[in-house]
PLY file of the C-alpha trace (Angstrom):
ply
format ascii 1.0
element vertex 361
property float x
property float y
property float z
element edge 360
property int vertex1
property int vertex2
end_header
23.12 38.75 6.71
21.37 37.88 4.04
19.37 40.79 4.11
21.88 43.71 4.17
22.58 44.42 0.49
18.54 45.48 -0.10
18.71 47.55 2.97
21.47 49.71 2.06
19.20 51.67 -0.93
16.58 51.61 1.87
18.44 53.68 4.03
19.60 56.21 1.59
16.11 57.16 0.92
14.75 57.24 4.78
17.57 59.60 5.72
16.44 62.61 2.97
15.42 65.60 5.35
11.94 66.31 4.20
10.88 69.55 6.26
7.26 69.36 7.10
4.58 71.70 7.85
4.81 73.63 11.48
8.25 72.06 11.47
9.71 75.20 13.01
7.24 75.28 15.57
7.63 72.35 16.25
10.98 72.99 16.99
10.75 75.99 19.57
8.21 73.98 21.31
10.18 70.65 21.94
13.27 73.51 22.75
11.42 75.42 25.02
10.98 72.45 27.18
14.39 70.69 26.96
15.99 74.28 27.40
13.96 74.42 30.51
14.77 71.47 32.05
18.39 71.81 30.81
18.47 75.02 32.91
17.48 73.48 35.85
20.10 70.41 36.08
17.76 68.16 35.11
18.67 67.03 31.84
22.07 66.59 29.52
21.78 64.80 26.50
20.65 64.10 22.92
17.33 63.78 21.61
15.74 62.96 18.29
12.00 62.68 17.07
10.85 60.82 14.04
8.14 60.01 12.18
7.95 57.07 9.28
11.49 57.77 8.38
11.68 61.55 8.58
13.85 63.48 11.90
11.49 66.22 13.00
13.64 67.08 15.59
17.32 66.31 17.07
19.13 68.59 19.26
21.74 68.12 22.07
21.94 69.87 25.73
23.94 69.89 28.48
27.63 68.77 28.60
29.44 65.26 27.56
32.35 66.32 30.01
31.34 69.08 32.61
34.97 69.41 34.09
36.58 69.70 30.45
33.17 71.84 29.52
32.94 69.80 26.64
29.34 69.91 25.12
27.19 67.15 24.49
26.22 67.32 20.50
23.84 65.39 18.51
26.23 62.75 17.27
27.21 62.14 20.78
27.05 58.67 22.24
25.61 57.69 25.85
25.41 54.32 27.45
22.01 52.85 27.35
21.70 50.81 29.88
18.76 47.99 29.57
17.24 49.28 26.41
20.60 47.32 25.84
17.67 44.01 26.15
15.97 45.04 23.05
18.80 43.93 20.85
19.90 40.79 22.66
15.98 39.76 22.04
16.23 40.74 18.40
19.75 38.46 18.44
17.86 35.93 19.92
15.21 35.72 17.48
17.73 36.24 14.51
19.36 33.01 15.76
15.74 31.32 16.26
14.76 32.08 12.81
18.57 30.17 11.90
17.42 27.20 13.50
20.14 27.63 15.61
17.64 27.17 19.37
14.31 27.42 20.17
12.80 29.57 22.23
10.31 26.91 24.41
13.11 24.68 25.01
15.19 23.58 28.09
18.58 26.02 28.90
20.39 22.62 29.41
19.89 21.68 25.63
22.54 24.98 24.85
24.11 25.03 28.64
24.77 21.93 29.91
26.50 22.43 32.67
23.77 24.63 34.50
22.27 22.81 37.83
19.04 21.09 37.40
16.98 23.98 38.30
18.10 26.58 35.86
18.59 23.85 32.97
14.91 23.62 33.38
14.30 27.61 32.00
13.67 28.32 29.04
14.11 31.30 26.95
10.99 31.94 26.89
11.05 32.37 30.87
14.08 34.83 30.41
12.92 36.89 27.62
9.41 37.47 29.31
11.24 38.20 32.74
9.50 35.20 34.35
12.54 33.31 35.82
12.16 33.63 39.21
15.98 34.97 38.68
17.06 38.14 40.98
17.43 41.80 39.66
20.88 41.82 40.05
23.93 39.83 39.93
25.08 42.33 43.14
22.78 40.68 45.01
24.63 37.34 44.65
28.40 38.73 44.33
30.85 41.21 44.95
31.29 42.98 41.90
34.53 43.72 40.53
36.13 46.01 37.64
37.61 43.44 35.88
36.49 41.27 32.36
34.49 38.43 33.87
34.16 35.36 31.29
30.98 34.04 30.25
32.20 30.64 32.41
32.59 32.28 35.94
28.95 33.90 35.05
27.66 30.94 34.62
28.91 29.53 38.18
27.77 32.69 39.98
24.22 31.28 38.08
24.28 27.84 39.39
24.92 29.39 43.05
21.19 31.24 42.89
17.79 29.16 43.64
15.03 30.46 41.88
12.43 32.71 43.70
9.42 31.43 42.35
8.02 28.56 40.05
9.18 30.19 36.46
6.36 31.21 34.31
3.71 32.24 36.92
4.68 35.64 37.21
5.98 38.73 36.11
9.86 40.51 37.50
12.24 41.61 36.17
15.88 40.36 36.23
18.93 41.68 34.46
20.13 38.46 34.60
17.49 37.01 32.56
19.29 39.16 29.24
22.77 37.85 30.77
21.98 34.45 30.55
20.12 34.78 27.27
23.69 36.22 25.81
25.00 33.67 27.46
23.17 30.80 25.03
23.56 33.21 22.18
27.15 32.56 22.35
26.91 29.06 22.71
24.85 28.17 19.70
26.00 31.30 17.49
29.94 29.84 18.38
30.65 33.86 18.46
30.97 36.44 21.68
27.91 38.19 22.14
29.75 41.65 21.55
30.72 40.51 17.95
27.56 38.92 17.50
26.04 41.92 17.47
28.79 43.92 15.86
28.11 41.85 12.86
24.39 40.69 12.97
23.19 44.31 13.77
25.53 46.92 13.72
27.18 46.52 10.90
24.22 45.35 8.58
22.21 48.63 9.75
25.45 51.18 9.54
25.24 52.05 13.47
28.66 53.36 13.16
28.92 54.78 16.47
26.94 51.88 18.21
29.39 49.25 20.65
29.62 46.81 23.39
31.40 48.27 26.26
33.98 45.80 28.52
35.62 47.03 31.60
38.70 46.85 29.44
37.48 48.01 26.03
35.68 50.46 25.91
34.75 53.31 23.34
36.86 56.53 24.42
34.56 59.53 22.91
31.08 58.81 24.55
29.72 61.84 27.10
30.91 61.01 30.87
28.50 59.61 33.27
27.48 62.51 36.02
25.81 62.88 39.03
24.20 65.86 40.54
25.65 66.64 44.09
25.05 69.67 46.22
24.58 71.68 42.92
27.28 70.47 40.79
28.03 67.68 38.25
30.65 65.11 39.15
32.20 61.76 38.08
29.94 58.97 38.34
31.05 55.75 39.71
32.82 53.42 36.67
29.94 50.69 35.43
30.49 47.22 36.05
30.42 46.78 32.21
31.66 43.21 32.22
28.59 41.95 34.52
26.12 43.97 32.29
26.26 41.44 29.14
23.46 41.18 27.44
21.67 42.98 29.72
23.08 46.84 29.87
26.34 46.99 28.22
25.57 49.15 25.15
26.53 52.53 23.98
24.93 54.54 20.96
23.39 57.82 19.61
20.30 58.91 18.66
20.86 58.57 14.49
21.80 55.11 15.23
18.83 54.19 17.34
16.61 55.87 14.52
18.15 53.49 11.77
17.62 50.51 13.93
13.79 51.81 14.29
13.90 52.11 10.83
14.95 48.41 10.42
12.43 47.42 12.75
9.40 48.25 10.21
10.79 46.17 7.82
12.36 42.55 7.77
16.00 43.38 7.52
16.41 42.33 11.65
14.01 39.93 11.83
10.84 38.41 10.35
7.18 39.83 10.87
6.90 36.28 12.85
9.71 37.10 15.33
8.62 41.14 15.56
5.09 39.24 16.97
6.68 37.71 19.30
9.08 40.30 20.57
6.35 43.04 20.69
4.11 40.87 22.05
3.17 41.98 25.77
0.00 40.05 26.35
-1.69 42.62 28.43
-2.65 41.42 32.17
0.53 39.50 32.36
4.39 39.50 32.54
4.00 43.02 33.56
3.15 43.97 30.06
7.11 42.90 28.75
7.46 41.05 25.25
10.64 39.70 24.34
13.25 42.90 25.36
10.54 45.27 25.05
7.76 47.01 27.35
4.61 47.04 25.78
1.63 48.89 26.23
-1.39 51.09 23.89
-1.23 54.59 23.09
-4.00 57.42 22.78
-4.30 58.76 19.17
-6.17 61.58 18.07
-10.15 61.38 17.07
-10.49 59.83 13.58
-7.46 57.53 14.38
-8.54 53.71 14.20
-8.60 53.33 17.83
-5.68 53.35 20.50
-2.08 52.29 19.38
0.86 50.36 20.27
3.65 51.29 22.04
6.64 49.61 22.57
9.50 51.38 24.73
13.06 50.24 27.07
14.64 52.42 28.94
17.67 51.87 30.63
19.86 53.35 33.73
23.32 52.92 34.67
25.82 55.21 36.85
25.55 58.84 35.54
23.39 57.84 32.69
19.65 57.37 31.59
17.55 56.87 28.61
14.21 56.07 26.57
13.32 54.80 23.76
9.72 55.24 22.68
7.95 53.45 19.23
4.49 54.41 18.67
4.17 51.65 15.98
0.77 52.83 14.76
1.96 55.93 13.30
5.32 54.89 13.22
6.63 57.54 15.70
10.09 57.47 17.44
11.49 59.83 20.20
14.83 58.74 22.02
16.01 60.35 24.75
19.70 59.51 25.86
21.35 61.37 28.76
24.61 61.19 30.87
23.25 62.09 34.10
21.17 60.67 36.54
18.77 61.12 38.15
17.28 62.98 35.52
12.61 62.81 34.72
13.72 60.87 31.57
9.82 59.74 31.87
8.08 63.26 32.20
10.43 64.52 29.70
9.71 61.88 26.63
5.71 62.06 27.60
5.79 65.89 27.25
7.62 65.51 24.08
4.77 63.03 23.26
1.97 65.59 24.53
3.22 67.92 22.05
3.07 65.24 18.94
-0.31 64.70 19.50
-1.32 68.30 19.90
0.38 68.73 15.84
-1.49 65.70 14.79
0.99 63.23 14.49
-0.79 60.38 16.18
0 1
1 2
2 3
3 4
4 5
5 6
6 7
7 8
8 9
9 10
10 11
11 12
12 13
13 14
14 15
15 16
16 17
17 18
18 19
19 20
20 21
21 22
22 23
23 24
24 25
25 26
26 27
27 28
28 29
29 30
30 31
31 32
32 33
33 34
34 35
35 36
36 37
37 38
38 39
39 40
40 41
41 42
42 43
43 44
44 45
45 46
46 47
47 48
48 49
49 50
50 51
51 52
52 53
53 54
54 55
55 56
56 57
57 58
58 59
59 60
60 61
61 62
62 63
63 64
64 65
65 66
66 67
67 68
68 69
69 70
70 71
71 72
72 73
73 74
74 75
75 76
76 77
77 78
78 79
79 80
80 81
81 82
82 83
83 84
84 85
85 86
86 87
87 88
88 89
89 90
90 91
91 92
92 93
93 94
94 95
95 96
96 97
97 98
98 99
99 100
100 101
101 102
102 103
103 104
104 105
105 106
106 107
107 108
108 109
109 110
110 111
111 112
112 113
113 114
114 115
115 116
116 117
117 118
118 119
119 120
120 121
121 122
122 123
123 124
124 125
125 126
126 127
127 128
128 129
129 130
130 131
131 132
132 133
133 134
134 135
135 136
136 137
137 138
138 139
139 140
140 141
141 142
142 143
143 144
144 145
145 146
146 147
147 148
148 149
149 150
150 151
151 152
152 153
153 154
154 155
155 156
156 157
157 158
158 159
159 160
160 161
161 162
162 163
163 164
164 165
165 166
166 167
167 168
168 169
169 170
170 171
171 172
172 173
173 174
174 175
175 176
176 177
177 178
178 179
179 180
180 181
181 182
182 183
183 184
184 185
185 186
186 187
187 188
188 189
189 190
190 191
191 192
192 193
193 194
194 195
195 196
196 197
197 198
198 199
199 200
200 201
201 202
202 203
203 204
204 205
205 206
206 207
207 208
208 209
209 210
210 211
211 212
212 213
213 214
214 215
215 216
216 217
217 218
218 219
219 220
220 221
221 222
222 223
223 224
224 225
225 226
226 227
227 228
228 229
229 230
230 231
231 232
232 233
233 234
234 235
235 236
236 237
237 238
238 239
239 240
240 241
241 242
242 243
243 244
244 245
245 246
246 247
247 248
248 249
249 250
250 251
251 252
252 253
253 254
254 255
255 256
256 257
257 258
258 259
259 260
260 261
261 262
262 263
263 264
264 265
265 266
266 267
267 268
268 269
269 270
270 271
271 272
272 273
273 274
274 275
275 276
276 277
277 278
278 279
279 280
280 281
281 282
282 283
283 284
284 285
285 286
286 287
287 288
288 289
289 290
290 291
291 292
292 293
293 294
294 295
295 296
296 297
297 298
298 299
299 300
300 301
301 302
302 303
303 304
304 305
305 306
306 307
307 308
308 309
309 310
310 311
311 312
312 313
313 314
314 315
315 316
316 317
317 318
318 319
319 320
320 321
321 322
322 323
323 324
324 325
325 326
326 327
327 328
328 329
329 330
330 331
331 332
332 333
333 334
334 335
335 336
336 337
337 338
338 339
339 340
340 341
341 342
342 343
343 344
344 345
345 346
346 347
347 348
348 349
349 350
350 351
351 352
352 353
353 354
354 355
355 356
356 357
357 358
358 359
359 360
């Protein structure tokens, strides 16, 4: 992208560890409560906290393969589920700002060969979850473990009449991201895995960041667990193939941080398209932008007034994660995990509690 070679110096200088004051406190705080849930099978996994470009915190727990007692470290990668949405929006609007589609107009104009009905959506519809789609391509289909092509998607679409008139209300579908990868691929003439590969990945240096297929798929990531009768097992295999667009991402926590890095600047996308995607226009579409959830945040007295947030999480079998930007203050924390259920929620807001208690927002 045209962008990339500016971005690179950029980086470089972000990524200097600058130690801060209370840092070591800060430390045996966030510890003490990861440690403690950690001890009591409730979390395994990575976690990193930023703030405008510098890691106060990163440490791993828990184990990436329980039967092989192979630990889960800080480099680690973990499926992420539907925080996977957050970068087909950003590909979206990448393509947008290419003049390559438009958000407002008819799916038909990119996807012919979708029935009447669903020609009629727009992007716009999908992004803001306000399709009247379902949640879940299961609900339509037997799902299978095999690569599905974007074509036999697109039939299963046709097959499904919309629950309500699009645009009058807020829920969310994962196949509102599916078909929005769908039209990527159509107007970028690329596959939405190498899309990204080379629109995102690449340009930001999220080395051990991927698309997953039931048939490719990356080989060193922690294993998916569950928690049964006191011990971690195997979770079920992912029906990766279905997930496109939608929840068929891996990463780690330093690549997340460089891609919330990117985010503050214009390397992704413009400060037009960032509108736009963090966007949630409170009181409606459940408070959801374009692949992110939106809401404020409370800052400490003297701060000029409450901030944004914008956060995804995502869950799959024997994983969970979340991915908090206090954009204010420029705050990150990510919290990926390979099992589930884990209080991915109560953990990143006590993680939060303690950031505000140190003055960080």
């Amino acid at each position: 992208m045209k962008k990339v070679q500016g971005f690179f110096v950029w980086t470089v200088v972000l990524l200097i560890y600058n130690p801060v004051m209370g840092q070591d406190t800060l430390k045996r705080q966030l510890d003490d409560i990861l440690e403690g849930y950690s001890a009591k099978s409730q979390f395994s996994g990575a976690v990193l906290v930023a703030k405008k470009g510098t890691v106060l915190y990163e440490n791993a727990f828990g184990m990436a393969d329980w039967e092989n007692q192979v630990s889960n470290k800080v480099d680690t990668k973990f499926l992420i589920g539907s925080a996977t949405k957050s970068f087909t929006a950003i590909a979206i609007m990448q393509a947008s700002e290419d003049g390559l589609l438009e958000v407002h107009e008819p799916l038909s104009t990119y996807i012919p060969e979708l029935n009447q009905e669903l020609g009629l959506l727009t992007l716009h519809f999908l992004m803001k979850n306000s399709s009247g789609l379902p949640v879940h391509l299961n609900r339509i289909t037997e799902l299978e473990h095999r690569d599905i092509s974007s074509q036999e998607l697109i039939s299963l679409y046709n097959s499904v009449p919309l629950s309500f008139v699009p645009g009058t209300r807020y829920e969310y579908s994962n196949l509102n991201y599916q078909l929005a990868a769908l039209v990527l691929e159509r107007v970028t003439q690329t596959p939405y895995k190498d899309y990204l590969e080379n629109h995102i990945f690449k340009p930001l240096k999220m080395k051990r960041t991927g698309v997953e297929r039931t048939h490719s798929k990356s080989t060193d990531k922690a294993l998916g667990h569950d928690l049964v009768s006191g011990k971690f097992i195997r979770a079920d295999e992912n029906y990766m193939a279905y997930a496109k667009g939608g929840g068929d991402m891996y990463s780690n926590v330093s690549d997340i941080f460089k891609w919330d890095r990117a985010l503050y600047a214009t390397v992704l996308v413009d400060a037009n398209s960032k509108q736009q995607l963090f966007d949630g226009t409170p009181g409606t579409f459940g408070g959801y932008g374009y692949g992110f959830k939106v809401k404020s945040y409370d800052r400490n007295e003297g701060r000029d007034g409450p901030g944004k947030l914008v956060r995804h999480g995502g869950s799959m079998y024997g994983y969970i994660c979340n991915i908090h930007r206090y954009l204010n203050d420029e705050v990150l924390i990510v919290v990926l995990g390979n099992i589930r259920p884990y209080p991915t929620m109560e953990i990143t807001v006590a993680i939060e509690e303690v950031l505000r208690s140190k003055g960080f927002f």
